[in-house]
C-alpha positions in Angstrom: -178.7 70.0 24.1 -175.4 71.0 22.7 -174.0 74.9 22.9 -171.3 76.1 20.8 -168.9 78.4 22.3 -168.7 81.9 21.0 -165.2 81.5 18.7 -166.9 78.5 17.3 -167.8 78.7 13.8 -171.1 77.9 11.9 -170.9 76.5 7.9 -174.4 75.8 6.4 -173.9 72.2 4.5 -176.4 72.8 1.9 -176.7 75.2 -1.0 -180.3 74.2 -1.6 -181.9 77.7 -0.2 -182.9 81.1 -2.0 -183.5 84.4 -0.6 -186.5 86.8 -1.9 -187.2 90.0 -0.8 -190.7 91.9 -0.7 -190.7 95.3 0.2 -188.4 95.6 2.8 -188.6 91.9 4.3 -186.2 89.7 3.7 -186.7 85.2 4.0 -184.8 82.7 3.1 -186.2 79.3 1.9 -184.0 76.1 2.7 -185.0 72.9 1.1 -183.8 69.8 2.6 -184.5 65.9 1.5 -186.0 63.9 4.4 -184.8 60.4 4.8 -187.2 57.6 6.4 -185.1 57.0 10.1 -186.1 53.3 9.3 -188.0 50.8 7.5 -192.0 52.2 8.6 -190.6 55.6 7.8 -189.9 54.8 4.2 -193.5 52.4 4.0 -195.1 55.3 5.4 -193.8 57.6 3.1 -194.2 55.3 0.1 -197.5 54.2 1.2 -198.8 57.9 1.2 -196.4 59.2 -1.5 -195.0 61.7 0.8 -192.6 64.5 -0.6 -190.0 63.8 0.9 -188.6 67.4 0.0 -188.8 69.5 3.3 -189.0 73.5 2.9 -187.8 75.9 6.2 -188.6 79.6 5.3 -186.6 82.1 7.8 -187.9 85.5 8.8 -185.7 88.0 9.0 -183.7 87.4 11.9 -183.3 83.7 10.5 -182.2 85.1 7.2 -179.2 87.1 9.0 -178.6 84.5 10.5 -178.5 81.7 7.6 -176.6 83.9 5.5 -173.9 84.8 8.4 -173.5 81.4 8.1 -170.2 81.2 5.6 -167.9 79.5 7.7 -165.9 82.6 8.1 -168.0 84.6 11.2 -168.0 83.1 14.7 -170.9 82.7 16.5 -170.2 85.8 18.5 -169.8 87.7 15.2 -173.0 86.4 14.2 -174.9 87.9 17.5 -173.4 90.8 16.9 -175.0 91.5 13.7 -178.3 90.3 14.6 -178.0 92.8 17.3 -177.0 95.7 14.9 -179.7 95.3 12.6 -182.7 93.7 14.1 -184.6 95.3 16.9 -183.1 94.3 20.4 -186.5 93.4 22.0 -187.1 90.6 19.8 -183.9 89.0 20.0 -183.3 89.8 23.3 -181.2 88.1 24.7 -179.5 87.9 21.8 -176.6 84.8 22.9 -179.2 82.7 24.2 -181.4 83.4 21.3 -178.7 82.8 18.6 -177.6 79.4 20.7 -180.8 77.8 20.4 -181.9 79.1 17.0 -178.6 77.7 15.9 -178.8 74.5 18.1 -182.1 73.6 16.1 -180.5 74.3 12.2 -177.7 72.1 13.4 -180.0 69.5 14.8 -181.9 69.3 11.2 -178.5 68.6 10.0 -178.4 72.0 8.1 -174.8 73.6 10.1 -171.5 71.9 11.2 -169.4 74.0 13.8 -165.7 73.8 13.6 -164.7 75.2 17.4 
């Protein structure tokens, strides 16, 4: 598990995602392509002519979150505004929160971090 220090600073590496708003609630949608990890992957997904197009809708939170993403807020910037306009409960504690929720979009090869 990888943590990113709070000056370090989150770029998405896709522009494949829209955001739509009903009511007041805001998501985004992020669509990713899916490669086979190796040759039974890409059978498997041939045999059962699996999309291979991968769709991650964010709540709310998410959505600050993604869209904080520019490459120009640091991740303590980022916590900061989640904390501002999200209730505190749920994203309490909001560091620890952000870290993981941010370790995950990075796994999934959606962020890059320049410290």
């Amino acid at each position: 598990m990888t943590t990113h220090a709070p000056t370090a600073i989150p770029e998405r590496t896709t522009e494949e995602w829209t955001v739509t708003q009903t009511d007041d609630v805001v998501q985004v949608t992020i669509t990713r392509t899916v490669a086979p990890r190796n040759r039974v992957d890409g059978f498997l997904f041939d045999l059962f002519d699996a999309d291979r197009d991968r769709k991650l809708v964010l709540d709310a939170v998410g959505a600050t979150v993604w869209r904080a993403c520019d490459g120009t807020n640091t991740v303590a910037d980022i916590a900061s505004r989640v904390a501002d306009e999200h209730d505190a409960e749920r994203v309490a504690p909001v560091e620890e929160t952000l870290g993981h929720f941010l370790m995950q979009l990075g796994e999934k090869d959606l962020l890059r971090f320049e410290e």
